[in-house]
Gaussian input, Z-matrix of N, CA and C with variables (Angstrom, degrees):
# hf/3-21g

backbone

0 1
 N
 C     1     B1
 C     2     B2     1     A1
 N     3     B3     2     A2     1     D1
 C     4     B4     3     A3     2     D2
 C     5     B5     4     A4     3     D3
 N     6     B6     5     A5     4     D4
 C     7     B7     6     A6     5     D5
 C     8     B8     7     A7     6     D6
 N     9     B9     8     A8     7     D7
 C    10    B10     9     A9     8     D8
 C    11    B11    10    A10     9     D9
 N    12    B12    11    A11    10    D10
 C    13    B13    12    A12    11    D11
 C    14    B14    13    A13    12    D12
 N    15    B15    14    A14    13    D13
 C    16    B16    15    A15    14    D14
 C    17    B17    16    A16    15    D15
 N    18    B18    17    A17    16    D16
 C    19    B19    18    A18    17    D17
 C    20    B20    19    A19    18    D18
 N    21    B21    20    A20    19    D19
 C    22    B22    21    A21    20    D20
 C    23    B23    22    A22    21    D21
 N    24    B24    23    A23    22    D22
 C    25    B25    24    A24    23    D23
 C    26    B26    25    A25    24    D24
 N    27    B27    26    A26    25    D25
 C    28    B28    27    A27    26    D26
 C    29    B29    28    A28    27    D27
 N    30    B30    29    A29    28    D28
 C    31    B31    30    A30    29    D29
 C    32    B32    31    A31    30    D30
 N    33    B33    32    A32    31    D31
 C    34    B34    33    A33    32    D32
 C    35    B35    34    A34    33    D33
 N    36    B36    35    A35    34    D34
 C    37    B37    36    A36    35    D35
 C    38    B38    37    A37    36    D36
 N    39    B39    38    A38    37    D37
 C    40    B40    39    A39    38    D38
 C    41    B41    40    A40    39    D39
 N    42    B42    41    A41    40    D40
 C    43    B43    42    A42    41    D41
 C    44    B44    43    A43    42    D42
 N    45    B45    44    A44    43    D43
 C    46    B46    45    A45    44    D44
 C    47    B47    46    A46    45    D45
 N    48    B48    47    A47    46    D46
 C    49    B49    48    A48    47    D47
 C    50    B50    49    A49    48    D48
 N    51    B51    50    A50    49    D49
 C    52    B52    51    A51    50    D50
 C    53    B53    52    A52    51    D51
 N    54    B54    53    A53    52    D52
 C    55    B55    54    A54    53    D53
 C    56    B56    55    A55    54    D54
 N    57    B57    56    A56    55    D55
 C    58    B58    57    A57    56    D56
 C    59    B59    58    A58    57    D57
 N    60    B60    59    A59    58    D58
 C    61    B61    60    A60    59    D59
 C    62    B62    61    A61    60    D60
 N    63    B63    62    A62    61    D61
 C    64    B64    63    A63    62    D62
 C    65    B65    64    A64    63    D63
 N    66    B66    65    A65    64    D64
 C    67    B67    66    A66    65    D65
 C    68    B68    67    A67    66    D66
 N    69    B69    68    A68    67    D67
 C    70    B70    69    A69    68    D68
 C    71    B71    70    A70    69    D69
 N    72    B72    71    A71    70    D70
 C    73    B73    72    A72    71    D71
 C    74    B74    73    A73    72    D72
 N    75    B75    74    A74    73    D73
 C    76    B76    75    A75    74    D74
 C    77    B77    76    A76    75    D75
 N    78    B78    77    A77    76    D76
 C    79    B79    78    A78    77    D77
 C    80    B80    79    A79    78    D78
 N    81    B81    80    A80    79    D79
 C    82    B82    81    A81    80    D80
 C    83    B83    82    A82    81    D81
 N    84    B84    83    A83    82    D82
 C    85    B85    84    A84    83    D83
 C    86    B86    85    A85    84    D84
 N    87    B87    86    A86    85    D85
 C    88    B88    87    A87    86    D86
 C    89    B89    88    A88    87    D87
 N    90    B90    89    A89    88    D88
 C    91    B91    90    A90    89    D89
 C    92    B92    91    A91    90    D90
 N    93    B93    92    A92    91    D91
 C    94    B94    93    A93    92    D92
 C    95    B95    94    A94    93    D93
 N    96    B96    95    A95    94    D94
 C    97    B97    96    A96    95    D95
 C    98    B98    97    A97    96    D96
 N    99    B99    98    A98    97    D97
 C   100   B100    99    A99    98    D98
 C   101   B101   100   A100    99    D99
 N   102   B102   101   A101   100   D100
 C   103   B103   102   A102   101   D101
 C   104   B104   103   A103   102   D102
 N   105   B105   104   A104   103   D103
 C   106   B106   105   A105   104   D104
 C   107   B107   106   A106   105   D105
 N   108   B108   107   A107   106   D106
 C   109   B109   108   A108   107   D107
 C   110   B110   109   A109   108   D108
 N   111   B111   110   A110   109   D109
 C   112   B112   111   A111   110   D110
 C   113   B113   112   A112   111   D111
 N   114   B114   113   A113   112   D112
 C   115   B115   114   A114   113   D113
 C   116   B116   115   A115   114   D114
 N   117   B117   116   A116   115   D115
 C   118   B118   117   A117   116   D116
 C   119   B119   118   A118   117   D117
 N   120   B120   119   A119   118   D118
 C   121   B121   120   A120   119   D119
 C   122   B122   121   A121   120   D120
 N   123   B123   122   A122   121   D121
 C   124   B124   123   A123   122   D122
 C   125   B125   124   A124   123   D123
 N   126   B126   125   A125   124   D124
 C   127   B127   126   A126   125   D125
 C   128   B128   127   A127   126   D126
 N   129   B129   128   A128   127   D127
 C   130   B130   129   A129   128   D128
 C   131   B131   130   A130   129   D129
 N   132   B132   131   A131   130   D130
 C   133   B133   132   A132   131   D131
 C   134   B134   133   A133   132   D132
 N   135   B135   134   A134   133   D133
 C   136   B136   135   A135   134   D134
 C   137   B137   136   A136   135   D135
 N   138   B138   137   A137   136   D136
 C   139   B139   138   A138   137   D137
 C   140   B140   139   A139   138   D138
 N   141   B141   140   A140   139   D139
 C   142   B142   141   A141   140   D140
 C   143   B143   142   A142   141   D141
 N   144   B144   143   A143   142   D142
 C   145   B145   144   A144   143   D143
 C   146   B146   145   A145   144   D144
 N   147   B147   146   A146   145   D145
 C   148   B148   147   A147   146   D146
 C   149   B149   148   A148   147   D147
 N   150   B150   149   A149   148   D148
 C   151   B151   150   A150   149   D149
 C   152   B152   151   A151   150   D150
 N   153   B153   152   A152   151   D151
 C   154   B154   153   A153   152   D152
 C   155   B155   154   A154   153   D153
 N   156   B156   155   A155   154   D154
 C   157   B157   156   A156   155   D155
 C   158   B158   157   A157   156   D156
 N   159   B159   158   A158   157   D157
 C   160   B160   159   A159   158   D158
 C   161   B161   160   A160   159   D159
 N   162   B162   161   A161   160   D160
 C   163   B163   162   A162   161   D161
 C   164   B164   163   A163   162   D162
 N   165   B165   164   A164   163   D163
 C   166   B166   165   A165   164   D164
 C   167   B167   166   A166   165   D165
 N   168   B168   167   A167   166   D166
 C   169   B169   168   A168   167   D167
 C   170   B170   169   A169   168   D168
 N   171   B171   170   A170   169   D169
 C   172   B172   171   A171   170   D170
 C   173   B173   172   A172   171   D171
 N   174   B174   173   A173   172   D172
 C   175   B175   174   A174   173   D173
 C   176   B176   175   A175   174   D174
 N   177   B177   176   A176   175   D175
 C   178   B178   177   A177   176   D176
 C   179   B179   178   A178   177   D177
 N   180   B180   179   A179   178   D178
 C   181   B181   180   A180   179   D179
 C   182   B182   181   A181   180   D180
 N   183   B183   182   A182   181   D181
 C   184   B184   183   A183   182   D182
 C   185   B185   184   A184   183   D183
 N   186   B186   185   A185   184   D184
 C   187   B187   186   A186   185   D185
 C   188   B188   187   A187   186   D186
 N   189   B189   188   A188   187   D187
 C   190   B190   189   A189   188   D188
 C   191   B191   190   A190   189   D189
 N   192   B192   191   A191   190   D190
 C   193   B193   192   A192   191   D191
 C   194   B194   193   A193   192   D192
 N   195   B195   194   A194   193   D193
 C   196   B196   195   A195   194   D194
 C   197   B197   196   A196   195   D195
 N   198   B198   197   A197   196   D196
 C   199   B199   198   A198   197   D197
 C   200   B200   199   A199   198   D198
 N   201   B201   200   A200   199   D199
 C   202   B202   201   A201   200   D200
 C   203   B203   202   A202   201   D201
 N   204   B204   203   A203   202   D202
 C   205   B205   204   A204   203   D203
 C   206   B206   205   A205   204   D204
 N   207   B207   206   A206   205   D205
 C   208   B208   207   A207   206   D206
 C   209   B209   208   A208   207   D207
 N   210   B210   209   A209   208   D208
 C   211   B211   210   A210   209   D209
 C   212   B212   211   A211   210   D210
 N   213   B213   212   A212   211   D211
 C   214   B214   213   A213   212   D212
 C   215   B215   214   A214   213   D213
 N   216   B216   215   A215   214   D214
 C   217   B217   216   A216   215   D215
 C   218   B218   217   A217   216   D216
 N   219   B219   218   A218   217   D217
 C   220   B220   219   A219   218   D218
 C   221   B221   220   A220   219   D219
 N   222   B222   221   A221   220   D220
 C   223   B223   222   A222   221   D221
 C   224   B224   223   A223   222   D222
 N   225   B225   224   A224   223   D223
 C   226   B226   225   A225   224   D224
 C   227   B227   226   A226   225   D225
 N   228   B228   227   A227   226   D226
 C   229   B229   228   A228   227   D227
 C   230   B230   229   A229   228   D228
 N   231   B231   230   A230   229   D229
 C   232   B232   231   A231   230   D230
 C   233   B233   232   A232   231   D231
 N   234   B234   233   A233   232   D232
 C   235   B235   234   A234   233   D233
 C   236   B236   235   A235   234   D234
 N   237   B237   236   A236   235   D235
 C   238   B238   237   A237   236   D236
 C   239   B239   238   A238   237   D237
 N   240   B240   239   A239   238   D238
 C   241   B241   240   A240   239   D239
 C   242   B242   241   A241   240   D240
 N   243   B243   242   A242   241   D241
 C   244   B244   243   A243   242   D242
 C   245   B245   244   A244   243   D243
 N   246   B246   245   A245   244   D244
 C   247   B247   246   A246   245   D245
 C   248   B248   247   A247   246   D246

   B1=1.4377
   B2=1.5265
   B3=1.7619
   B4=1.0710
   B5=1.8010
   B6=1.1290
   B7=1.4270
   B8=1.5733
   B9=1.6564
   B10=1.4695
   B11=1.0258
   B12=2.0855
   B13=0.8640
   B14=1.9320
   B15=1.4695
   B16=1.4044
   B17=1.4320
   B18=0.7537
   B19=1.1363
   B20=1.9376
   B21=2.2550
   B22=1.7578
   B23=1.4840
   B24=1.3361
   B25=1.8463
   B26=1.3299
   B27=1.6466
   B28=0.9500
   B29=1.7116
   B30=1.6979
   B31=1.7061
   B32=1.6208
   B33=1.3158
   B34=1.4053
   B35=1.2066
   B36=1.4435
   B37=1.4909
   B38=1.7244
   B39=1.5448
   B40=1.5530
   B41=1.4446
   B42=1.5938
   B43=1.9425
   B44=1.3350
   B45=1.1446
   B46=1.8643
   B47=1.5408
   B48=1.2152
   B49=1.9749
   B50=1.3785
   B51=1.2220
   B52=1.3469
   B53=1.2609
   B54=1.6451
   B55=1.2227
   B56=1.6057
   B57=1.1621
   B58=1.1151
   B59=1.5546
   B60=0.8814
   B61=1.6781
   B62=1.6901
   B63=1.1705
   B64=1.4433
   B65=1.5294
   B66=1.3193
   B67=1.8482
   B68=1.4049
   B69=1.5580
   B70=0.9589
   B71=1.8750
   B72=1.2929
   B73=1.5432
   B74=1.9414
   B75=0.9034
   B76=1.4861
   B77=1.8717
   B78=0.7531
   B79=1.6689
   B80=1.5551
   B81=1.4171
   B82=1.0040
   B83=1.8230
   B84=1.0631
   B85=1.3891
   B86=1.7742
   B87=1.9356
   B88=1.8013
   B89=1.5370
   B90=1.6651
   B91=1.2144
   B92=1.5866
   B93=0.9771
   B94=1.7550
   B95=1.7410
   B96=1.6116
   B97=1.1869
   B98=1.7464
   B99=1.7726
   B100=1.8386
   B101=1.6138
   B102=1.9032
   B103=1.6187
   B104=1.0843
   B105=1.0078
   B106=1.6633
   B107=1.4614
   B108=1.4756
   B109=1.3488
   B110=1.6224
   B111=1.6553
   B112=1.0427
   B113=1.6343
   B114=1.3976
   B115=1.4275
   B116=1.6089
   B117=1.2092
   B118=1.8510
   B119=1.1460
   B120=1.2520
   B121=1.8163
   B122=1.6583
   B123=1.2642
   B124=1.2565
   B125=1.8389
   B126=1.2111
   B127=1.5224
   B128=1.5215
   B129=1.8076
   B130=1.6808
   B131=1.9139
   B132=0.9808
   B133=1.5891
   B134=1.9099
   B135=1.9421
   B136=1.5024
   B137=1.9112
   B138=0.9931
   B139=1.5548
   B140=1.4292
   B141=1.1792
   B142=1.6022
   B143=1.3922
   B144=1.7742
   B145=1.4146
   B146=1.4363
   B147=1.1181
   B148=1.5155
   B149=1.5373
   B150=1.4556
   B151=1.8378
   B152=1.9225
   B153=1.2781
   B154=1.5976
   B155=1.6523
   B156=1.5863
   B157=1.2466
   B158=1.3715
   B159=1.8296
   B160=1.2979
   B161=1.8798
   B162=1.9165
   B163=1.1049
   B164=1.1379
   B165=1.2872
   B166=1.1060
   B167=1.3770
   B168=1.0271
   B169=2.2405
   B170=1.5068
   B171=1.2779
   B172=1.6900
   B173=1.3039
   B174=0.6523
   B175=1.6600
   B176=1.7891
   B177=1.5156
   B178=0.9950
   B179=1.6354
   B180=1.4719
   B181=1.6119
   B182=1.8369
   B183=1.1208
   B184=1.5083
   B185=1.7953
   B186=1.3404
   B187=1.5336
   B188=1.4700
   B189=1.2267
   B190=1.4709
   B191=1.6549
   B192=1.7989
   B193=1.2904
   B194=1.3161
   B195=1.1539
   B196=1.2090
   B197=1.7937
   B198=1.5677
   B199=1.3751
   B200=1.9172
   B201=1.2980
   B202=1.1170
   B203=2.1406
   B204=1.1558
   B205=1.3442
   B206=1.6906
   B207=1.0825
   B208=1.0529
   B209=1.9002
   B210=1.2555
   B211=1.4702
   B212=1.6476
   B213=1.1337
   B214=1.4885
   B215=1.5346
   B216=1.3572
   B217=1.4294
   B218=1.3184
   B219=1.2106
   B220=1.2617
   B221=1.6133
   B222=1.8093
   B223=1.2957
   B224=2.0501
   B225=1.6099
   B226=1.3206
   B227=1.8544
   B228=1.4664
   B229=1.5317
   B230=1.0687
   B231=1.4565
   B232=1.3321
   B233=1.1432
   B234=1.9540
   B235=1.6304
   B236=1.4861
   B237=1.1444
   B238=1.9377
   B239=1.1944
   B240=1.9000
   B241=1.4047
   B242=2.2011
   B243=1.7296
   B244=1.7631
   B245=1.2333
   B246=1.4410
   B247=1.9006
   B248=1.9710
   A1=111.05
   A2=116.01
   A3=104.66
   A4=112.97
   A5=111.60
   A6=117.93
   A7=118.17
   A8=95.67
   A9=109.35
   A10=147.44
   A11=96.56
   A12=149.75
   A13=105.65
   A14=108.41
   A15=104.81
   A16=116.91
   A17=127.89
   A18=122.35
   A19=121.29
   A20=88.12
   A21=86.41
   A22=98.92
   A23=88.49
   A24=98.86
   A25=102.91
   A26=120.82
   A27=151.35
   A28=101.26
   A29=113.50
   A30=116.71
   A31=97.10
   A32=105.20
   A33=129.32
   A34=112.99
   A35=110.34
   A36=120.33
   A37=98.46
   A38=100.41
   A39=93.78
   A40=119.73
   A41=100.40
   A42=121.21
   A43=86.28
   A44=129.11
   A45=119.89
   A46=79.88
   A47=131.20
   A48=107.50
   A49=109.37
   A50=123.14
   A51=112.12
   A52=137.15
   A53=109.67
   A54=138.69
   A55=107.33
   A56=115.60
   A57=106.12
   A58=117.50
   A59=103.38
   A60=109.12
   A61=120.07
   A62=113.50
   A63=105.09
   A64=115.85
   A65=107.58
   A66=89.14
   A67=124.46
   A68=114.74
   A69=114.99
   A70=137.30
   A71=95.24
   A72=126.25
   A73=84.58
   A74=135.23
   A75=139.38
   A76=96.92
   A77=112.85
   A78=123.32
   A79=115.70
   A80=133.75
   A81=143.11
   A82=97.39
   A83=138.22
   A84=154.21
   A85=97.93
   A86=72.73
   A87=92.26
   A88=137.54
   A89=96.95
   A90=100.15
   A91=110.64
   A92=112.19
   A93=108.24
   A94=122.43
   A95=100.04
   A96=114.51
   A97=114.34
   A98=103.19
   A99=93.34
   A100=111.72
   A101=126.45
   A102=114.60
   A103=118.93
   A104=125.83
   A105=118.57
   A106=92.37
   A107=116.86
   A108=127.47
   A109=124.02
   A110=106.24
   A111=132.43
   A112=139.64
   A113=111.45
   A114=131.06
   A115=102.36
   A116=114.76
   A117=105.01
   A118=124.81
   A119=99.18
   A120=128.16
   A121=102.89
   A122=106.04
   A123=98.24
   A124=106.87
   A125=106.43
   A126=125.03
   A127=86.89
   A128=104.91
   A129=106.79
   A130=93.45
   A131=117.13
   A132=124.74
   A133=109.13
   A134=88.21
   A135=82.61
   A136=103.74
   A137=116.09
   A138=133.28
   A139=137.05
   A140=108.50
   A141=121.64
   A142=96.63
   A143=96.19
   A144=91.15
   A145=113.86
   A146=149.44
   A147=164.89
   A148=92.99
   A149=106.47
   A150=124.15
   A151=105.60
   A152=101.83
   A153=72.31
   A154=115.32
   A155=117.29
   A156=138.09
   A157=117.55
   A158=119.22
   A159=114.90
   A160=93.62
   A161=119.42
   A162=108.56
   A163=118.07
   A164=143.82
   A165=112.87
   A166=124.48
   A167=127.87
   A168=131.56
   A169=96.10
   A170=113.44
   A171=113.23
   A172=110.42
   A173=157.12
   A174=171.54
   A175=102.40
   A176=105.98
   A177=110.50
   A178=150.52
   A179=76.11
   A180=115.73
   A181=94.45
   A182=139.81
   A183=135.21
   A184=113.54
   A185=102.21
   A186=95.40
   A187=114.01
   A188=135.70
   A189=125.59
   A190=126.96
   A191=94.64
   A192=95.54
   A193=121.03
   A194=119.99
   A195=126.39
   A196=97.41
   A197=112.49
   A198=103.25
   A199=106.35
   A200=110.86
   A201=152.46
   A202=81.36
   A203=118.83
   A204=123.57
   A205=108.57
   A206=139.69
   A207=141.38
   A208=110.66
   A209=103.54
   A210=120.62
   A211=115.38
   A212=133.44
   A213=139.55
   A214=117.18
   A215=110.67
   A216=129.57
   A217=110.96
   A218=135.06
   A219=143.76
   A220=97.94
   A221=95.12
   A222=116.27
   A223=96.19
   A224=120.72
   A225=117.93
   A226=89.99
   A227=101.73
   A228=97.60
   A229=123.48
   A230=115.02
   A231=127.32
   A232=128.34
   A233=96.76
   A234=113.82
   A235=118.69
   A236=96.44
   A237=106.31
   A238=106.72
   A239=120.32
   A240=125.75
   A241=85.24
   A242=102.34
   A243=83.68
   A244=121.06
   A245=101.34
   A246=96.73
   A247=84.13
   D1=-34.71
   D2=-179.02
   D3=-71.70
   D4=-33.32
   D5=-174.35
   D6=-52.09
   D7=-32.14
   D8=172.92
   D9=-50.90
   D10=-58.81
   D11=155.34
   D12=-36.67
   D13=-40.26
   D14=170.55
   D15=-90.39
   D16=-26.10
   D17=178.14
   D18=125.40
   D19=9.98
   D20=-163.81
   D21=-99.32
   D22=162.32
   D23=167.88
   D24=-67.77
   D25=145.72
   D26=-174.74
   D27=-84.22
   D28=109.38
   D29=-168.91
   D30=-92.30
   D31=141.16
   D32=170.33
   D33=-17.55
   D34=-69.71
   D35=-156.24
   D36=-109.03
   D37=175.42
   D38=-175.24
   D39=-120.49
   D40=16.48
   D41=140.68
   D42=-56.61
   D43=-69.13
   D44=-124.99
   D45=-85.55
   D46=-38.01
   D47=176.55
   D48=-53.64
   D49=-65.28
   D50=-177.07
   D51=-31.11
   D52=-34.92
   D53=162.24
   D54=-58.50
   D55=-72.45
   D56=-170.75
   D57=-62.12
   D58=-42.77
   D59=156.77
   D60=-28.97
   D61=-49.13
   D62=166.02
   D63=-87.15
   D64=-23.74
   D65=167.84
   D66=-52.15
   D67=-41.92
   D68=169.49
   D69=-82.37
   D70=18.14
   D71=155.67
   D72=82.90
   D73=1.16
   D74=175.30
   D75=-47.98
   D76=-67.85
   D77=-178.05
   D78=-106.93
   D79=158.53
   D80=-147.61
   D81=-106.74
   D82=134.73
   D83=153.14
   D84=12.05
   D85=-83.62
   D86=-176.60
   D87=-51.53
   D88=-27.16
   D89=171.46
   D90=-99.25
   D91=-30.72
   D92=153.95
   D93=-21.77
   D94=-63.71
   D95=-166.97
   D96=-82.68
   D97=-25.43
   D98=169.72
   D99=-94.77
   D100=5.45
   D101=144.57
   D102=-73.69
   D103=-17.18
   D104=-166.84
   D105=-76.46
   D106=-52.31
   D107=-171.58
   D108=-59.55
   D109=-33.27
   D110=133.41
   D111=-29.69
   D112=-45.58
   D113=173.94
   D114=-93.27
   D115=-16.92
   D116=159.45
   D117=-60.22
   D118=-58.81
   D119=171.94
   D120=-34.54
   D121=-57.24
   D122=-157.16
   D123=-78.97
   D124=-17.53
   D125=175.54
   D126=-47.22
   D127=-65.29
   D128=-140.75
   D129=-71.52
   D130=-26.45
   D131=179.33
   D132=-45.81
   D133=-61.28
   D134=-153.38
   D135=-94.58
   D136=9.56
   D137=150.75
   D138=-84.93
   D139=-19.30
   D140=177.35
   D141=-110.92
   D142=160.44
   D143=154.25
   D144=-172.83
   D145=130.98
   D146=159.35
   D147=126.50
   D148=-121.20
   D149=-179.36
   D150=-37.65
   D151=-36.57
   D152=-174.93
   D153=-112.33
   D154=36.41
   D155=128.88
   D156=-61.95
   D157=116.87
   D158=-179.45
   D159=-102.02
   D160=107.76
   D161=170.55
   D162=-71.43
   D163=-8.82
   D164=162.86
   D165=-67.83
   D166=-35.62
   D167=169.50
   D168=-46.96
   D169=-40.43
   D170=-175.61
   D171=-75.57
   D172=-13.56
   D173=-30.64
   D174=128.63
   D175=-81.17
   D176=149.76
   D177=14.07
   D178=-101.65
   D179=171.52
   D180=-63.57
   D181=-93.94
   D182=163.83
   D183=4.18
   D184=-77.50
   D185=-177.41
   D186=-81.84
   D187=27.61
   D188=169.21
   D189=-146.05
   D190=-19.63
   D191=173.53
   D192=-141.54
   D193=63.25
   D194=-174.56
   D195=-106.85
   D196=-18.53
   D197=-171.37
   D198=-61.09
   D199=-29.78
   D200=-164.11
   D201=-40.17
   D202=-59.89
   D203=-176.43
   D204=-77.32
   D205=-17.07
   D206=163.29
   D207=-59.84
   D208=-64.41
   D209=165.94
   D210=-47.90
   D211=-35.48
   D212=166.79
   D213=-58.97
   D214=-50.05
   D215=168.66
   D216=-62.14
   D217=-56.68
   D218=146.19
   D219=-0.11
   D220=-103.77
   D221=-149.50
   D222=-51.38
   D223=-20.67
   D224=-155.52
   D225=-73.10
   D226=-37.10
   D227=-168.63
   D228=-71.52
   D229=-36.71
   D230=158.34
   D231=-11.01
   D232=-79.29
   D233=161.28
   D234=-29.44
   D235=-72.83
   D236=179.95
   D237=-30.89
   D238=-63.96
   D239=-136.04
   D240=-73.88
   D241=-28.34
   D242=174.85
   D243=-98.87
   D244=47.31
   D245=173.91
   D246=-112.92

């Protein structure tokens, strides 16, 4: 909605939103660049499955970056709260 709301085309995948999301200054660089990285993860999660799940990255990912989505919401409301 926000993408809309600007006026951008709506990108395929939901790396390239995130991305575009910070072009349009909605989200920050950095956090741009660890959802996208984020939206891999979840690629390799919900496409794989048993042996070529590495739990420890899952493991990982769980205890260290989950704040990572707290901070997205953040910066998303932000945007909003200055329109």
């Amino acid at each position: 909605m926000i993408l809309r709301a600007e006026d951008r085309t709506i990108p395929n995948t939901n790396a390239a939103v995130f991305h575009t999301l910070a072009e349009c200054g909605v989200i920050s660089k950095q956090v741009s660049q660890q959802m996208s990285e984020a939206a891999g993860f979840r690629n390799i999660l919900t496409h794989r499955y048993g042996d070529d799940i590495n739990n420890q990255d899952v493991y990982n990912f769980l205890q260290h970056d989950l704040q990572l989505f707290s901070e997205y919401l953040r910066e998303v409301r932000d945007y909003l709260d200055s329109k």
